[in-house]
Biotite code that builds the C-alpha atoms (Angstrom):
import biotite.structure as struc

atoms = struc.array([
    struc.Atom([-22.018, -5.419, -34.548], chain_id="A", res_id=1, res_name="UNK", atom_name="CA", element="C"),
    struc.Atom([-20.822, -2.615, -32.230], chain_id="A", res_id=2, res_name="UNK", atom_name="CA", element="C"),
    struc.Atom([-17.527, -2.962, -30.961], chain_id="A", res_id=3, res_name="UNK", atom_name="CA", element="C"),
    struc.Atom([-16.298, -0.536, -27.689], chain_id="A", res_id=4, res_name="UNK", atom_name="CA", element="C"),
    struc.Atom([-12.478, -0.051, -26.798], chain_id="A", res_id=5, res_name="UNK", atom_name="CA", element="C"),
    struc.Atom([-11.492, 0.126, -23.712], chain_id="A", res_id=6, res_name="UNK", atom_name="CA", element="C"),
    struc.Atom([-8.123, 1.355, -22.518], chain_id="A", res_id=7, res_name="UNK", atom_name="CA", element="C"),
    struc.Atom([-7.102, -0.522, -19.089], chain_id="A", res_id=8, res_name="UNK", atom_name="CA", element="C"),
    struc.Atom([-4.517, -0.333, -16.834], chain_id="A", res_id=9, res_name="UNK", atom_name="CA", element="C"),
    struc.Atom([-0.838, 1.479, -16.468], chain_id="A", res_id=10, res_name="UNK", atom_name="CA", element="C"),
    struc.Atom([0.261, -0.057, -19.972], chain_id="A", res_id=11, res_name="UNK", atom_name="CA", element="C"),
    struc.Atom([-3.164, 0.863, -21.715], chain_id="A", res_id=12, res_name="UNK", atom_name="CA", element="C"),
    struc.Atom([-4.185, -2.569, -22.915], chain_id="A", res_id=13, res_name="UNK", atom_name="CA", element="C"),
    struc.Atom([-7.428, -2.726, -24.963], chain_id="A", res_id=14, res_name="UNK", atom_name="CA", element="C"),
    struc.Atom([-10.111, -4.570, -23.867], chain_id="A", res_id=15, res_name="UNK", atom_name="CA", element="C"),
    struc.Atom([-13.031, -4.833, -26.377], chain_id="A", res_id=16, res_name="UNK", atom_name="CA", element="C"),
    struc.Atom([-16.135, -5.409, -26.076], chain_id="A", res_id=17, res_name="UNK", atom_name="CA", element="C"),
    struc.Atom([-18.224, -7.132, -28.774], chain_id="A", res_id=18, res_name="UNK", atom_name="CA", element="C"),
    struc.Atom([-22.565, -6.960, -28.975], chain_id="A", res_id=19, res_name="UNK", atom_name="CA", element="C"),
    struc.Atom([-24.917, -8.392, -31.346], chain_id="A", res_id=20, res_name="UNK", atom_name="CA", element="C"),
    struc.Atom([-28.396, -8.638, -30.629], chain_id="A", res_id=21, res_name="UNK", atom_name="CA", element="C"),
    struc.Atom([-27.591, -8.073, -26.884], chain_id="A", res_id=22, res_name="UNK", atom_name="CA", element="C"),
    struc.Atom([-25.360, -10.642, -26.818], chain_id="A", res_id=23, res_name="UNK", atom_name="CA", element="C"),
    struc.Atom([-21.288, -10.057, -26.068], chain_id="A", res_id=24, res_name="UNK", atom_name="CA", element="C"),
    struc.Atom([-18.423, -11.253, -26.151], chain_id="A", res_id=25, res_name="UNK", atom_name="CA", element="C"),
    struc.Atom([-15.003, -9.724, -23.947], chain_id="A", res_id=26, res_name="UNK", atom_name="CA", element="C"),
    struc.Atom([-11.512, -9.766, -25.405], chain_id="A", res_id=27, res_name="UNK", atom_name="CA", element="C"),
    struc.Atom([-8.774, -9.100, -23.232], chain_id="A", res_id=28, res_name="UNK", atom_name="CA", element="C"),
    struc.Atom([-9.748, -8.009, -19.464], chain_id="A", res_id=29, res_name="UNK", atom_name="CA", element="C"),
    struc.Atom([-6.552, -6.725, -18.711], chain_id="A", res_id=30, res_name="UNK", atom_name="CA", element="C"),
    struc.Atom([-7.079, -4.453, -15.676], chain_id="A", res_id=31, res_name="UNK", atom_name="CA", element="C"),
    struc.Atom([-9.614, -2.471, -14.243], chain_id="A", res_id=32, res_name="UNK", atom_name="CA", element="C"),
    struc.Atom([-12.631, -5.065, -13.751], chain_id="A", res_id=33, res_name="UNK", atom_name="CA", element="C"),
    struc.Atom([-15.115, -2.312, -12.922], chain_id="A", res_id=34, res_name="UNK", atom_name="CA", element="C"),
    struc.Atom([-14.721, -0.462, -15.870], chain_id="A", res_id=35, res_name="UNK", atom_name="CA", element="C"),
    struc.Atom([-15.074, -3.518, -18.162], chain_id="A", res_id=36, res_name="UNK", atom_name="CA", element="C"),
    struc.Atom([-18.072, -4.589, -15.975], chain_id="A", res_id=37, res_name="UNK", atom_name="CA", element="C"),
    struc.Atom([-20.202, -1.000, -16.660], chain_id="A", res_id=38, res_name="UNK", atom_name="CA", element="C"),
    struc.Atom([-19.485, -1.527, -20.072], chain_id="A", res_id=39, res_name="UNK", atom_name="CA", element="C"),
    struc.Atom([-20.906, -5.035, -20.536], chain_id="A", res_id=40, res_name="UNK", atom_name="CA", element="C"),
    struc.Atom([-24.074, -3.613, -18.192], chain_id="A", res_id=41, res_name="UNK", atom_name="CA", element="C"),
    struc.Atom([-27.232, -5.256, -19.571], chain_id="A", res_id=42, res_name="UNK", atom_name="CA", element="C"),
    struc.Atom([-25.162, -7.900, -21.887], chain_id="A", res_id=43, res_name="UNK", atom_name="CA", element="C"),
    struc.Atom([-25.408, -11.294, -21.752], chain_id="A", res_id=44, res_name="UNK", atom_name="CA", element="C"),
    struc.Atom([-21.603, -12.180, -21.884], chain_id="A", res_id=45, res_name="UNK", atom_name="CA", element="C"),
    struc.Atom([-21.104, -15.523, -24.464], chain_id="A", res_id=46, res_name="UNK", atom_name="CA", element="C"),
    struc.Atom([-17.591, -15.993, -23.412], chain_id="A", res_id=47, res_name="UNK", atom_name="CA", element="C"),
    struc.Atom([-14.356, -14.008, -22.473], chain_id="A", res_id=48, res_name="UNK", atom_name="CA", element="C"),
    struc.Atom([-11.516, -14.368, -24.664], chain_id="A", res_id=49, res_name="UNK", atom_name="CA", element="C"),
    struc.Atom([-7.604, -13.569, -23.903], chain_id="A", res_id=50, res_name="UNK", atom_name="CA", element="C"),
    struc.Atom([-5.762, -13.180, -27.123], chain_id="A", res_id=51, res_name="UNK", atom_name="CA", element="C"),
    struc.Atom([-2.760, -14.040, -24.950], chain_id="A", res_id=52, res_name="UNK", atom_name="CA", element="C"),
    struc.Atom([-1.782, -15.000, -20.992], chain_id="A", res_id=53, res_name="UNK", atom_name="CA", element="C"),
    struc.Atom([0.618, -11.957, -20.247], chain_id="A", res_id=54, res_name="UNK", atom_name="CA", element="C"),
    struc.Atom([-0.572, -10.506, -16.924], chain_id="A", res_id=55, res_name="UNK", atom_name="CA", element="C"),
    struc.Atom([-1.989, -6.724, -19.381], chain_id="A", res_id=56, res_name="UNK", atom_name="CA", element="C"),
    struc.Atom([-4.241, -8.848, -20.600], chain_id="A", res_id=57, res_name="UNK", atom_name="CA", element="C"),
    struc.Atom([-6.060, -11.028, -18.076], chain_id="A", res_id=58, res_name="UNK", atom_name="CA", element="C"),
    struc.Atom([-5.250, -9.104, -14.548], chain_id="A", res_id=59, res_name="UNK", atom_name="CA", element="C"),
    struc.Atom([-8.980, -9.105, -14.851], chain_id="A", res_id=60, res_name="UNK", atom_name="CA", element="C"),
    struc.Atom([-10.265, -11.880, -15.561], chain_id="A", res_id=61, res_name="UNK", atom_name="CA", element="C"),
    struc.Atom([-11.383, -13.385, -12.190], chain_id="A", res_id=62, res_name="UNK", atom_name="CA", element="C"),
    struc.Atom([-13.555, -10.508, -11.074], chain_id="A", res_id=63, res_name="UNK", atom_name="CA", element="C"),
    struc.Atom([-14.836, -10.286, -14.754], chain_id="A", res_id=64, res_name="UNK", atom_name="CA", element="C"),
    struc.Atom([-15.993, -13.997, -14.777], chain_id="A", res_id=65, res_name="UNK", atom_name="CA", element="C"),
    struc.Atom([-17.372, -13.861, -11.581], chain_id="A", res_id=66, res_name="UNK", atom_name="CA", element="C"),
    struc.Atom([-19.803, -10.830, -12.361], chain_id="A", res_id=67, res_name="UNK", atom_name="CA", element="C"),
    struc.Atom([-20.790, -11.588, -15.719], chain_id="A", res_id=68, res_name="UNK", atom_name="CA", element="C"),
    struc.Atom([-20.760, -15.231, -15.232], chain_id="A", res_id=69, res_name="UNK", atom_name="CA", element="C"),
    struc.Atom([-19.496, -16.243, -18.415], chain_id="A", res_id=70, res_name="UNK", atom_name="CA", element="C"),
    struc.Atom([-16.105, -19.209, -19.359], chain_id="A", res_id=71, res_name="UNK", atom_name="CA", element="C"),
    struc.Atom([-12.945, -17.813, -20.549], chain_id="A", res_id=72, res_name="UNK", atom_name="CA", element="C"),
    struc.Atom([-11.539, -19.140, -23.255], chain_id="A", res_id=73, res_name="UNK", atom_name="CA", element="C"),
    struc.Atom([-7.436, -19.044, -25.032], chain_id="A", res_id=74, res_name="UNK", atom_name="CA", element="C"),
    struc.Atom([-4.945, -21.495, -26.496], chain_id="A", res_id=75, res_name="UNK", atom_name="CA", element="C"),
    struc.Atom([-3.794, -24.390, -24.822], chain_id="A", res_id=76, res_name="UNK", atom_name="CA", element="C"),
    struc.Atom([-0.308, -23.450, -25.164], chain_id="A", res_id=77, res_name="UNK", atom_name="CA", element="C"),
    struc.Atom([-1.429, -20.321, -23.986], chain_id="A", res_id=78, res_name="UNK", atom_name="CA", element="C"),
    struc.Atom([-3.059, -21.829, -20.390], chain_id="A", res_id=79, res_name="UNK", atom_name="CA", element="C"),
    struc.Atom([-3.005, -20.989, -17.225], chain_id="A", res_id=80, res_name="UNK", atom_name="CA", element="C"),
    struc.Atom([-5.246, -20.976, -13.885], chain_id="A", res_id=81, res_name="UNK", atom_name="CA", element="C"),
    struc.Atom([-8.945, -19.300, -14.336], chain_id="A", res_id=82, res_name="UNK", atom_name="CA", element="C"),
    struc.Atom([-10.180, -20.324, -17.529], chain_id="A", res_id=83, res_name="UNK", atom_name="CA", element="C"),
    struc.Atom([-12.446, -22.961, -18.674], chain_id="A", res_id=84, res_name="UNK", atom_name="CA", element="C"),
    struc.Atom([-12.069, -23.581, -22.568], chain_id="A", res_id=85, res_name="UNK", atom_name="CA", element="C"),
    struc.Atom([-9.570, -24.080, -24.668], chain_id="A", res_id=86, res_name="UNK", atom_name="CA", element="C"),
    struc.Atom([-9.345, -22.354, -28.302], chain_id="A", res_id=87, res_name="UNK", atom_name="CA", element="C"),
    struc.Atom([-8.219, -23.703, -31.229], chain_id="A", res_id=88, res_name="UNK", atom_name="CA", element="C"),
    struc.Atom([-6.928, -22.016, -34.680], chain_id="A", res_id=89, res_name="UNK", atom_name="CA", element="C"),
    struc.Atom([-9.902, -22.024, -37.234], chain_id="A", res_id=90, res_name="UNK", atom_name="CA", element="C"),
    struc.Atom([-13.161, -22.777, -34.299], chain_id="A", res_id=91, res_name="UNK", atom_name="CA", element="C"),
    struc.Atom([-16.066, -20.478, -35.121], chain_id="A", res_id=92, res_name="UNK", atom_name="CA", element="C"),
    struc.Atom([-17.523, -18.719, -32.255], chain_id="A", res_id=93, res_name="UNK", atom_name="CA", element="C"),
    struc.Atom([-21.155, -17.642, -32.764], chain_id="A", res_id=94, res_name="UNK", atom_name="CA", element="C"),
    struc.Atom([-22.862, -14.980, -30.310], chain_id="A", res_id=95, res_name="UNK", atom_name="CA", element="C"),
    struc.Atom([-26.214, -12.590, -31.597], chain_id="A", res_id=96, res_name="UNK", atom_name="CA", element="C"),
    struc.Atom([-25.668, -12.411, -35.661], chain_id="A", res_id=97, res_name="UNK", atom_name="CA", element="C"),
    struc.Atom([-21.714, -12.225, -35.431], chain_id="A", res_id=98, res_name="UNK", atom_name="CA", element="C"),
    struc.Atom([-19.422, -15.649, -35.930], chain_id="A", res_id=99, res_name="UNK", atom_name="CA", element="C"),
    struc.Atom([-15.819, -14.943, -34.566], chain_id="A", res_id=100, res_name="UNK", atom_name="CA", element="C"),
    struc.Atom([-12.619, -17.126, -35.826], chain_id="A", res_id=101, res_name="UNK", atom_name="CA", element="C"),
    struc.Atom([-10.222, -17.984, -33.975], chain_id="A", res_id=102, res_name="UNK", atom_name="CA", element="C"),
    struc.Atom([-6.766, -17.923, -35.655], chain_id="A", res_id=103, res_name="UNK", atom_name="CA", element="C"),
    struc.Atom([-3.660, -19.195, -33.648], chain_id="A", res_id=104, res_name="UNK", atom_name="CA", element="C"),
    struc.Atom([-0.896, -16.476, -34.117], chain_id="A", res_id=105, res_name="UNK", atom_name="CA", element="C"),
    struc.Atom([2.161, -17.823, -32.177], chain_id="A", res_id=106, res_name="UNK", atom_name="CA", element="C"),
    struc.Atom([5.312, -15.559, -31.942], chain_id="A", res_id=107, res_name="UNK", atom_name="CA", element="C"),
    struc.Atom([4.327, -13.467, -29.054], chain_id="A", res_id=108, res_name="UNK", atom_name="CA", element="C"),
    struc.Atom([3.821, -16.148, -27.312], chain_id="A", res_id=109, res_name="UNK", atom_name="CA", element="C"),
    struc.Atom([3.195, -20.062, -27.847], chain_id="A", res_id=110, res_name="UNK", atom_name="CA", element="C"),
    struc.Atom([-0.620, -19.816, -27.913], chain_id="A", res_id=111, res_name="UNK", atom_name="CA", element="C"),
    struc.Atom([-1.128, -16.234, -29.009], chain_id="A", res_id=112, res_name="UNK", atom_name="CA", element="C"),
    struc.Atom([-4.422, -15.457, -31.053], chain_id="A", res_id=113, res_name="UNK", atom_name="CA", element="C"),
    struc.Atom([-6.125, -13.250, -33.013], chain_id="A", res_id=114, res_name="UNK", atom_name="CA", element="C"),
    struc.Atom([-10.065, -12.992, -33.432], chain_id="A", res_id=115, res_name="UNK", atom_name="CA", element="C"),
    struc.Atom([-11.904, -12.454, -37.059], chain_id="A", res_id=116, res_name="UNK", atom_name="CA", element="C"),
    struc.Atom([-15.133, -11.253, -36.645], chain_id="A", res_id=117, res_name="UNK", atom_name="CA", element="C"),
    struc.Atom([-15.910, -9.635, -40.690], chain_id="A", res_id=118, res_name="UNK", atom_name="CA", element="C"),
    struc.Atom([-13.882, -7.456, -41.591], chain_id="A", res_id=119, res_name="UNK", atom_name="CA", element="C"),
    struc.Atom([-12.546, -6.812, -37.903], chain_id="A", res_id=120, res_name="UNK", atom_name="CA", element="C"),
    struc.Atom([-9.529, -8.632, -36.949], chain_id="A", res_id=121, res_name="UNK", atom_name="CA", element="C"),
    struc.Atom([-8.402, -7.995, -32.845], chain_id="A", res_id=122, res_name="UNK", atom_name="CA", element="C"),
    struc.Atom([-4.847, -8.757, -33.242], chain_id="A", res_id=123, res_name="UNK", atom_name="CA", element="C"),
    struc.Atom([-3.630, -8.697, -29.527], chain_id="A", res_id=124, res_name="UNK", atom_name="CA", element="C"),
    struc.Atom([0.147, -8.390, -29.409], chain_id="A", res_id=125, res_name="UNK", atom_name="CA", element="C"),
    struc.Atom([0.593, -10.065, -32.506], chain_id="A", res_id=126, res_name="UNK", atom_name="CA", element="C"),
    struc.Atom([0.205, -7.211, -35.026], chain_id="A", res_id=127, res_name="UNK", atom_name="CA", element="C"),
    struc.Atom([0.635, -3.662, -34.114], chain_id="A", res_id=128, res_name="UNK", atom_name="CA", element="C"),
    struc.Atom([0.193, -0.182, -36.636], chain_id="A", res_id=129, res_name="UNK", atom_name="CA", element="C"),
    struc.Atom([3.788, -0.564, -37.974], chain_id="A", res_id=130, res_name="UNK", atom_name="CA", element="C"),
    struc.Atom([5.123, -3.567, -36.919], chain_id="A", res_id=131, res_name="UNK", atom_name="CA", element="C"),
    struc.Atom([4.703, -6.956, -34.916], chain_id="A", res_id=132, res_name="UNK", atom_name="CA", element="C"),
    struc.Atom([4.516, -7.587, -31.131], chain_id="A", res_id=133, res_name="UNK", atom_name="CA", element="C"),
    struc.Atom([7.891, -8.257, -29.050], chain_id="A", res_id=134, res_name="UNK", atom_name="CA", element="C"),
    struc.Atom([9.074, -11.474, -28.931], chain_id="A", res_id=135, res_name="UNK", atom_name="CA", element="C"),
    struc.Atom([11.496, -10.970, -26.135], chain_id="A", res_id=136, res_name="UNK", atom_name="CA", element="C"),
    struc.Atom([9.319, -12.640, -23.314], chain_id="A", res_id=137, res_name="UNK", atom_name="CA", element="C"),
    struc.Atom([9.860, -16.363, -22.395], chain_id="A", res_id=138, res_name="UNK", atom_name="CA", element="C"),
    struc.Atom([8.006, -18.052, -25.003], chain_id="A", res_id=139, res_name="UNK", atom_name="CA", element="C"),
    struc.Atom([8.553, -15.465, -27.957], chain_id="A", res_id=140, res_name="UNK", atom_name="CA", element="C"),
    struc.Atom([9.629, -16.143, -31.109], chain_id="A", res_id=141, res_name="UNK", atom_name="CA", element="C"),
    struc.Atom([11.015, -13.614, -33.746], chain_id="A", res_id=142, res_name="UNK", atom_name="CA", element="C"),
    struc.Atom([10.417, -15.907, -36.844], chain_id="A", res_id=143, res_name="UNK", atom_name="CA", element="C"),
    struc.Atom([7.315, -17.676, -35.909], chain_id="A", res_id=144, res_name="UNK", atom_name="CA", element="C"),
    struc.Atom([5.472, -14.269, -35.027], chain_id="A", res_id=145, res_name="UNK", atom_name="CA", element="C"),
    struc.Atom([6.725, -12.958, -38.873], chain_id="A", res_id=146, res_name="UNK", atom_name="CA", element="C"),
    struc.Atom([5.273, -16.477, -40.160], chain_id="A", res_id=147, res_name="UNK", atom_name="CA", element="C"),
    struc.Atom([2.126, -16.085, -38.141], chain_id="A", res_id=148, res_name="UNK", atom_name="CA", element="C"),
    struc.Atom([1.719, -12.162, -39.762], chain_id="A", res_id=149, res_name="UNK", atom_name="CA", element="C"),
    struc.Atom([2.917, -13.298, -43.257], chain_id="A", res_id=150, res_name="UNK", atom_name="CA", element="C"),
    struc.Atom([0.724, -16.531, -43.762], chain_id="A", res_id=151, res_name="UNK", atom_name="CA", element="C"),
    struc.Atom([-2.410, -15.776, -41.480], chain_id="A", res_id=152, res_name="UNK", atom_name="CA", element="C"),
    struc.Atom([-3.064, -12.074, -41.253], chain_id="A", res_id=153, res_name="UNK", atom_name="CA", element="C"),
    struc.Atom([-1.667, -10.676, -44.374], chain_id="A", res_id=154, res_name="UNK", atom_name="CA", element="C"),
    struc.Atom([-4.085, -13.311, -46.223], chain_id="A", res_id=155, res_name="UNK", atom_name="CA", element="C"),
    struc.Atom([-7.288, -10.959, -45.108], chain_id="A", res_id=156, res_name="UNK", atom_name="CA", element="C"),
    struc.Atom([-8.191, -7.792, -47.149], chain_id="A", res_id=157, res_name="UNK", atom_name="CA", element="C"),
    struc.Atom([-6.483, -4.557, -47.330], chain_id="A", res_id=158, res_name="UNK", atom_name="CA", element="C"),
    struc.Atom([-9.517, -2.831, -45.902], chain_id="A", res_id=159, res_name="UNK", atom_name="CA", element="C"),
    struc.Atom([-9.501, -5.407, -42.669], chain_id="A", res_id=160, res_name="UNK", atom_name="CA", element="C"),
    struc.Atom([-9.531, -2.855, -39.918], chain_id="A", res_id=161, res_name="UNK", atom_name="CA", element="C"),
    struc.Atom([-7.245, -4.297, -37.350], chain_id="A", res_id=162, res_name="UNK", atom_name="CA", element="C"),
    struc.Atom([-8.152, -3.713, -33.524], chain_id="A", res_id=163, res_name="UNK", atom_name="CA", element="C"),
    struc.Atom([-4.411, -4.581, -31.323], chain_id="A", res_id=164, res_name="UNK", atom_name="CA", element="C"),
    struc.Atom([-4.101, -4.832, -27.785], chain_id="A", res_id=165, res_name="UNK", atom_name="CA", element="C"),
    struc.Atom([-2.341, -1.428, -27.607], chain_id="A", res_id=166, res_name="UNK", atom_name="CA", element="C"),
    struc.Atom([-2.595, 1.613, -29.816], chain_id="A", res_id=167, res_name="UNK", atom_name="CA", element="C"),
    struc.Atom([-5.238, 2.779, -32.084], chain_id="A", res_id=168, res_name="UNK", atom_name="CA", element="C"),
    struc.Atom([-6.601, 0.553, -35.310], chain_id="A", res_id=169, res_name="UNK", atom_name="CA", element="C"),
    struc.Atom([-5.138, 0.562, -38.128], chain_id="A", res_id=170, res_name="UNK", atom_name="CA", element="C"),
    struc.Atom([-5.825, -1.998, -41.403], chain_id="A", res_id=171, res_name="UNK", atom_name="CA", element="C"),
    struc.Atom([-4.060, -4.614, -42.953], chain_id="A", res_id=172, res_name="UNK", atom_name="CA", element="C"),
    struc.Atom([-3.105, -2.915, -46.401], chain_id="A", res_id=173, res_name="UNK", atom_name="CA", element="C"),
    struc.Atom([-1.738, -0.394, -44.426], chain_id="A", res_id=174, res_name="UNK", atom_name="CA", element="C"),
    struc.Atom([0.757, -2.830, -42.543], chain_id="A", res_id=175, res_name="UNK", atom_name="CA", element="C"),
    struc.Atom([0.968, -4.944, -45.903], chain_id="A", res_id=176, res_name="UNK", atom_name="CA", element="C"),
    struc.Atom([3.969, -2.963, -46.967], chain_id="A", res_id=177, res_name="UNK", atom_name="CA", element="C"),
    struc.Atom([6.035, -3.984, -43.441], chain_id="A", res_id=178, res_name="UNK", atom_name="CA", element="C"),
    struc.Atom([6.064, -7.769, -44.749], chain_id="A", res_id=179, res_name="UNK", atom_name="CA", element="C"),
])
């Protein structure tokens, strides 16, 4: 799997961009459609995924869908106008090789998510190098995003790089200490 970053928009979201075998998947198109859309360039797109529904994360999303022609897909607690599937913690997501898991993450907000493909985890605002995501936007909850860290990511392996949707990577051993 090959995974590209890239850095969108006047809060410098991540977007990533997933292939296998020619096959894609887009996490997060949070500003700057063109950009994303060069970067998917000969893809076939599987599905577009929003870890979350705050506005750096899916400002995006329309002009994505309609170029690459592909559903997007979050939480239900999570909806809102412009996407076609709903997630749900533990579905399996298969595109080329690669299966992706979906793991419902609330805290950030109600429907947040994070997305395990291997040893890869793209946290979104959940889980940042050195501490969670803010949980002072409607919908955010202080305990619920520690329980969602404690008993979902810190689980994985130490040597799970995580990808967030701000910042560089870091792994889960190294955040391990924070909780």
């Amino acid at each position: 799997m090959k995974i590209d970053r890239i850095i969108v928009g006047g809060l410098e979201s991540n977007c990533y961009v997933l292939r296998s075998k020619k096959i894609g998947i887009v996490i997060d198109p949070g500003d700057e459609a063109q950009k994303i859309i060069d970067a998917v360039h000969g893809l076939e797109i599987k599905l577009i995924l929003a870890t979350h529904r705050h506005f750096d994360h899916i400002t995006a999303l329309q002009r994505v869908k309609q170029v690459v022609k592909a559903d997007a897909a979050i939480h239900p607690l999570d909806w809102v106008d412009g996407f076609d599937v709903k997630l749900t913690d533990g579905q399996v997501i298969e595109f080329g090789d690669e299966a992706l898991r979906v793991i419902h993450t609330p805290g950030h907000t109600p429907g947040g998510c994070c997305f395990l493909v291997r040893d890869c985890l793209f946290s979104g605002d959940t889980l940042f190098p050195n501490g969670p995501g803010n949980t002072m936007f409607p919908g955010g909850d202080e305990r619920a995003i520690l329980h969602s860290i404690r008993e979902k990511l810190m689980v994985l392996p130490d040597d799970t790089l995580v990808y967030p949707g701000h910042g560089s990577k870091t792994t889960i051993g190294k955040e391990r200490a924070l909780y």
